[in-house]
C-alpha positions, 0 to 999 in steps of 0.5 A, a space after each residue: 393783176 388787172 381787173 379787166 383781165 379777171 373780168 374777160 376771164 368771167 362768163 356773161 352770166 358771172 358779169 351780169 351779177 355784178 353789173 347789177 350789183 355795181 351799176 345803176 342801170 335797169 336793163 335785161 340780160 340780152 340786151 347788153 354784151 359783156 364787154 358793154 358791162 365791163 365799161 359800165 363797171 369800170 365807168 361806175 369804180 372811176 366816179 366821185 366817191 363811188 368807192 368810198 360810199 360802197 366800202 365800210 370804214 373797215 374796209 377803207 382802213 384796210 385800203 389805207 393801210 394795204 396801200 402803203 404795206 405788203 399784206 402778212 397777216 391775212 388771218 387779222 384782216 379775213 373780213 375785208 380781204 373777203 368783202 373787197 374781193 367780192 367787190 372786185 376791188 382787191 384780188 385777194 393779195 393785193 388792190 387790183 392794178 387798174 383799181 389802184 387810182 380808184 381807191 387812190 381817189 376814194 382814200 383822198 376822199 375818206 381823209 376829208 369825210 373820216 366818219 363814215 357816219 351812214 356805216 351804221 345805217 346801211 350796215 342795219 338796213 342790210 342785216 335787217 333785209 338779210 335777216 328776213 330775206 326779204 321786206 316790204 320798203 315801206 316796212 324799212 323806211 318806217 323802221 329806220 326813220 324811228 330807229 334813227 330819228 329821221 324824216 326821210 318819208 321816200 327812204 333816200 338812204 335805200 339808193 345808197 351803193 352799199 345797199 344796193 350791192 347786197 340788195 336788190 327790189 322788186 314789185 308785187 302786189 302793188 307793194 315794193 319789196 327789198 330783197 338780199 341778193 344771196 337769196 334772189 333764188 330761194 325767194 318764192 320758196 321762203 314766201 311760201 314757207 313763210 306763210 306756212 308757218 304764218 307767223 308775224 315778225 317780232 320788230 321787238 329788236 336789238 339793232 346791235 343783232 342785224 349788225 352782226 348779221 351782216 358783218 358775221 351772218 349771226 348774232 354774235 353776242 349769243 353764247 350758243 352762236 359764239 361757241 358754234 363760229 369759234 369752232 367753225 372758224 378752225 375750218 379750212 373751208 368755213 367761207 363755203 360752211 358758214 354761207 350754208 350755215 347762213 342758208 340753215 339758218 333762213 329755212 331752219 333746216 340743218 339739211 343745208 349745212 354743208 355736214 360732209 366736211 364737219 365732225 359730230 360736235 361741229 353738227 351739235 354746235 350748229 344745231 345748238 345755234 341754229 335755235 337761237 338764230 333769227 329764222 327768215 321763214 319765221 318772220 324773224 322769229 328765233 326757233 327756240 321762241 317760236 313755239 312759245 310765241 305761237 301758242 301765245 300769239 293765237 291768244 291774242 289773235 282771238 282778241 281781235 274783232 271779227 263779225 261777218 259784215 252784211 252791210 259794211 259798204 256803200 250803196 250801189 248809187 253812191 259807189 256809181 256815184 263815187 267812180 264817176 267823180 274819182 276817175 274823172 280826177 284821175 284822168 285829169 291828172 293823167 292828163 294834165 301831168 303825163 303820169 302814163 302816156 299809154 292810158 287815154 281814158 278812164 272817166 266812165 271806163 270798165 275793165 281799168 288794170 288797177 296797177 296803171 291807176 296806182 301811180 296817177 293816184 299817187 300823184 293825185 294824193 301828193 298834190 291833192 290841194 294844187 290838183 283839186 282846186 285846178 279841178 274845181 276851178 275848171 270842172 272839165 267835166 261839167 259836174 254840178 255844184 254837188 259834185 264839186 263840192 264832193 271833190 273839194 272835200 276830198 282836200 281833206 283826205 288822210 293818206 298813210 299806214 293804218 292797221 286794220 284792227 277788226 270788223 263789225 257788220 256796217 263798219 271795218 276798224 283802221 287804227 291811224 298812228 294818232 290813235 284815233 279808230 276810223 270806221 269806214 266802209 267798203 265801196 263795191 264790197 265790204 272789205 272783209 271780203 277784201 282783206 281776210 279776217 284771219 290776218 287781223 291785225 293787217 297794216 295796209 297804205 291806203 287814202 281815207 276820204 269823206 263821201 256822203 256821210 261815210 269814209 271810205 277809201 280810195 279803192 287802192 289798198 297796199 297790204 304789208 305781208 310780214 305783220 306784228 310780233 306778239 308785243 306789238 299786238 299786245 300795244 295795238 290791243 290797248 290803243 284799240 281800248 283807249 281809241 275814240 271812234 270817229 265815223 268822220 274824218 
C-alpha cells in the first residue's frame, strides 16, 4: 500500500493536522491545497535524516527488525505499531511502499548514530508539555538547561522534529507558550480551569514520570496506576479508552472516560489512579496532594510581603524623561537594524502597541554594548552630556528571570537567581498596580536599569503564568531571609 494513495483518500482537514505536524511551514489553511500538502509531506520524509530524528530508538529498532521480517507478534510491538502509524510511516501491517526507501536511508543513518542520545531529552520535554498541557517555553528551557546540564539559552533542542510532531507554540501576552497537539482544542478550557484551581505547579519532579507519560500516558511506576493499565490493556478498544483516560486525567474528571465499554471495577480502577495522576488543571499537581498542597500553600502565601505602595515609582519628570531617552534608543535600533519595517517613528510618539516594541527591545538588550556606544558616538538626537551619560549607564543593565517576592510602599522586591534582592521602582505606575499582589510569588522576564538613582525596569515585563509549587516557595522564603538588599545595580 502507498501512502499517497491513504493520503488522497483523506479529507483537507485530516491532511492539514499532519502537515503541521510534519512539515515546517507556517501557513494558513486556505492558502495551500491539498495536493500541495502531499508534497510538502513527502518532500520533508525524503530529507537527510528526517526519519531518524522523528522516530525513537524503539521504534527504529522496529524498522530494523519489520524490514527484514514479516510481522507475527503485534501484541510485543503494540507501541511502535501505533506511533508509526500515526506517523504515517507504517500502515499498521507493514512499512508503506513509497516510505520504504525513506526508512531505508534513515536505518543507514541510525547504524552510523546508534545512540539516539537526544531520545531522552525529547521524550522528557514532551511528557513535561503533555503533562501541563501546555507551558511557558521559557519555563521549559530553563527546566531542561538544569535538568541536563545544558547552555542552551534559546532552547534549540525545541526545533527538534519529535517535538514538533506532538507540539505546537503559540504567543500570548508577550509570552511563547508550547502546547501538546492532542489538546489544541480543550486549551482555553484548561487555562481557565487552571486559574480556577489557582494553584502553582510542583517542579519538584521525577523525570522518569514525564517519560512514561509519554510513552504510556501515566506514571507507570504508581501501583494504583499499574493496576488500573494492566487491567485496561485486556480491552478490545483501549487505544480509544486510554486516549479518554488521558483527557480524565487533564481535567480530573471521570465524566471523560469512555465508561459505556468498561465494567464497575474497571470504573474503580481508573477512579483509584486518576487521584494519583499529575492533573494539568492543577498545575501538575496529583489530586490525591492537592488538598494537602493547597491548605499548606495559603501558609506560606501569607509569608509573602504585601503592603499597598503609595510611592513605589518615579516622578512623573523622570518617567517623561525616561521615554524620551528609551524610545529614541529604540527607534535607533529600528532604524538601524530593520527589526520592524512598518514602524517608522517612536521617538516622542503616544499610543505605541507594546507588542511592536518587544522584539526591538529585545535586540537592544542582546547588543546593549555594540548599540549603545554607536548611539553615544553619534547622538542622533542631539541630547546633552546628561543624557548621554544616562544612556551609557544603561550598558550596565541586567536582563533575565527575576521573581517578584513582595511590596512595600516606595519599592517592589525582585529575587535575581544570584540572591541578591533588587528593590525597584515602578515608572508611570507603581507595579502593584501592574502585577497583582495575590500572585506573590511572580516569576517575570524583564531588563533592570539604573536611572537618576533608581532602578527601575524596561517598561516590558513577561509574566509566567504557571508559578511554584509549595517546596519552591519554601526555598525562595529562605533566600528572601538571607538576601542583601541592593537599591543599585
Amino acid at each position: 500500500m502507498k501512502l499517497k494513495d491513504f493520503l488522497n483518500k483523506m479529507s483537507k482537514d485530516e491532511v492539514y493536522d499532519y502537515f503541521l505536524a510534519i512539515c515546517y511551514i507556517n501557513i494558513e489553511y486556505d492558502k495551500i491545497t491539498k495536493n500541495k500538502m502531499i508534497e510538502e509531506i513527502f518532500n520533508q520524509f525524503q530529507s537527510k535524516g528526517y526519519i531518524y530524528d522523528l522516530c525513537t530508538k524503539k521504534e527504529l529498532d522496529f524498522l530494523e527488525y519489520i524490514q527484514n521480517n514479516s510481522l507475527k507478534d503485534f501484541d510485543k510491538y503494540e507501541w511502535e505499531i501505533n506511533e508509526l502509524t500515526k506517523k504515517l510511516i507504517f500502515n499498521g501491517k507493514e512499512i508503506y511502499e513509497d516510505q520504504k526507501q525513506n526508512v531505508k536511508n534513515a536505518l543507514e543513518f541510525y547504524h552510523k548514530y546508534p545512540n539516539k542520545n537526544s531520545d531522552y531529552l525529547v521524550m522528557f520535554v514532551i511528557g513535561l508539555v503533555k503533562t501541563y498541557a501546555n507551558m511557558i517555553t521559557d519555563l521549559i528551557i530553563s527546566i531542561t538547561n538544569e535538568l541536563f546540564n545544558l547552555q542552551d539559552k534559546t532552547g534549540s533542542f525545541l526545533n527538534h522534529p519529535l517535538i514538533h510532531y506532538y507540539c505546537s507554540f503559540y504567543d500570548e501576552r508577550n509570552n511563547e507558550f508550547i502546547y501538546y497537539r492532542n489538546y489544541e482544542s480543550f486549551l482555553d478550557e484548561i487555562d481557565d480551569l487552571r486559574k480556577e484551581y489557582g494553584m502553582a505547579g510542583n517542579l519538584d519532579f521525577n523525570p522518569k514520570d514525564y517519560l512514561d507519560i509519554f510513552v504510556y500516558g501515566f506514571p507507570i511506576d504508581n501501583p494504583k496506576v499499574k493496576a488500573m493499565y494492566d487491567e485496561i490493556n485486556k480491552i478490545k478498544n483501549k487505544e480509544y479508552i486510554f486516549e479518554s483516560i488521558d483527557l480524565a486525567r487533564v481535567f480530573n474528571n471521570i465524566d471523560f472516560v469512555l465508561t459505556d465499554y468498561l465494567n464497575s471495577k474497571q470504573i474503580a480502577l481508573i477512579k483509584d489512579a486518576l487521584l494519583y495522576m499529575p492533573c494539568s488543571i492543577m498545575n501538575g499537581f496529583k489530586p490525591i496532594d492537592y488538598k494537602k498542597e493547597k491548605k499548606e500553600e495559603s501558609n506560606l502565601d501569607k509569608k509573602f510581603m504585601s503592603v499597598r505602595q503609595t510611592n513605589a515609582k518615579i516622578s512623573k519628570s523622570d518617567a517623561d524623561k525616561f521615554y524620551k531617552l528609551y524610545f529614541a534608543l529604540l527607534e535607533f535600533v529600528n532604524n538601524n537594524y530593520k527589526i520592524n519595517s512598518k514602524i517608522k517613528k517612536i521617538y516622542q510618539q503616544e499610543g505605541l502597541d507594546v507588542d511592536n516594541l518587544i522584539p526591538i527591545d529585545d535586540y537592544l538588550w542582546e547588543n546593549k554594548e555594540k548599540i549603545i556606544d554607536e548611539f553615544v558616538n553619534s547622538n542622533p538626537y542631539n541630547f546633552n552630556k546628561e543624557e548621554l551619560n544616562i544612556i551609557e549607564n544603561f550598558k550596565n543593565s541586567k536582563t533575565g528571570m527575576f521573581i517578584v517576592v513582595g511590596y512595600d510602599k516606595e519599592y517592589t522586591m525582585l529575587l535575581a537567581d544570584n540572591g541578591i534582592l533588587y528593590m525597584i521602582k515602578g515608572i508611570n505606575d507603581n507595579i502593584d498596580n501592574i502585577l497583582n499582589p495575590l500572585t506573590l510569588p511572580n516569576v517575570i522576564m524583564t531588563t533592570l536599569l539604573m536611572f537618576n538613582g533608581n532602578i527601575i525596569y524596561n517598561s516590558f515585563f513577561k509574566e509566567n503564568p504557571i508559578g511554584f509549587g509549595n517546596d519552591f516557595k519554601k526555598m525562595i522564603l529562605k533566600d528572601i531571609e538571607k538576601a542583601i538588599k541592593y537599591y543599585h545595580l
